[in-house]
C-alpha positions in Angstrom: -3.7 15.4 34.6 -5.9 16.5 31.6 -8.8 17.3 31.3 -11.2 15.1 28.6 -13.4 18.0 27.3 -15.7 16.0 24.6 -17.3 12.8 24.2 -15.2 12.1 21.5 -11.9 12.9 23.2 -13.2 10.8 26.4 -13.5 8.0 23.6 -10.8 8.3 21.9 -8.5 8.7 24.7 -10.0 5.7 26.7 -9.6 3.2 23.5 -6.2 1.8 24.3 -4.6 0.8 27.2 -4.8 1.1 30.8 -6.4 4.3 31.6 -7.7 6.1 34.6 -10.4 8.8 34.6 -11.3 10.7 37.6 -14.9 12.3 37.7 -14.5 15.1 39.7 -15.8 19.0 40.4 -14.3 22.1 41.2 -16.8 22.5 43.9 -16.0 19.3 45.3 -13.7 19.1 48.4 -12.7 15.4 48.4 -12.0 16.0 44.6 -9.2 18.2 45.5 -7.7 16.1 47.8 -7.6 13.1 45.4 -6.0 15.6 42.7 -3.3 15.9 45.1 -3.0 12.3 46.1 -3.1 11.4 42.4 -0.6 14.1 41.7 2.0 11.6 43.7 0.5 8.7 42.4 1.1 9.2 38.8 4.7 8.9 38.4 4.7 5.0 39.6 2.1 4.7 36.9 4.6 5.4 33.7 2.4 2.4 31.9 -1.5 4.0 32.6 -2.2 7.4 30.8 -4.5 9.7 33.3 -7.2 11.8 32.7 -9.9 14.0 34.7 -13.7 15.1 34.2 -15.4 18.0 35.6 -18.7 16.5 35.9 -20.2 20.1 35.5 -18.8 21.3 31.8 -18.8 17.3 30.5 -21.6 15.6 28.3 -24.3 14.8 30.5 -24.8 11.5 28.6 -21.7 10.0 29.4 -22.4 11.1 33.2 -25.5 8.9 32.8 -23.7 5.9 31.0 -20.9 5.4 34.2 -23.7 6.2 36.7 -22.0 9.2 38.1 -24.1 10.2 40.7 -21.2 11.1 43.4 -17.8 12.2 42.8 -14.6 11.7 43.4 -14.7 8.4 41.3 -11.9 6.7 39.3 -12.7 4.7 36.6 -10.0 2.0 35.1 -10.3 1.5 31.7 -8.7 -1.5 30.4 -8.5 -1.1 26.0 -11.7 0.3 25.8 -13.5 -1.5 28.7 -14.5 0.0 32.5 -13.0 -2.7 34.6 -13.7 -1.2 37.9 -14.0 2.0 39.9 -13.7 3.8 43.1 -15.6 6.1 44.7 -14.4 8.7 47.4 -11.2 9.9 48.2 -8.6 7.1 49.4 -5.3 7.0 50.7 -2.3 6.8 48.2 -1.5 3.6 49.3 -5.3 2.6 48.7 -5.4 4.4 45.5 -2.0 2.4 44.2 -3.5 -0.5 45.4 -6.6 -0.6 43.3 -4.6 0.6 40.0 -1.9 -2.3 40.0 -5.3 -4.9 40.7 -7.2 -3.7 38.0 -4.4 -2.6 35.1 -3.9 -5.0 32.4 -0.2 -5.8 32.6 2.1 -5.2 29.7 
């Protein structure tokens, strides 16, 4: 997964299509866990690009726009839009779950 470093990357690269991007922190133990659970996640997902924020080197401002107050969350972005997110670290059955209901189909 890469990492958005910039406001402008973050909007540039959540634009178009379906795209996920997890708000995490190196710090954070539950962050590393849904790394890994995302790591097997990710191949079933060849039609969402995926992305990841350390919430301690990002823009604060775009930490205050999402209302990211705990991490791990996933935000699904949908052309441009937040269509829904989820906070915590799930399953990967949980975390596949809640990708295919919120992706816009193609």
């Amino acid at each position: 997964m890469q990492y958005i470093k910039t406001r402008e990357e973050f909007e540039n690269l959540t634009r178009t299509g379906n795209v996920i991007v997890q708000f995490s922190a190196t710090w954070c133990g539950p962050c590393k866990t849904l790394t890994k659970t995302m790591e097997n996640v990710i191949p079933d997902q060849s039609d969402v690009s995926f992305y990841k924020i350390d919430i301690d080197s990002m823009d604060k401002s775009i930490l205050q726009e999402y209302n990211i107050r705990s991490v791990p969350r996933l935000i699904v972005f949908v052309n441009g839009d937040d269509k829904a997110e989820m906070i915590g670290s799930k399953s990967q059955s949980e975390v596949t779950d809640f990708i295919n209901k919120h992706k816009e189909a193609r």
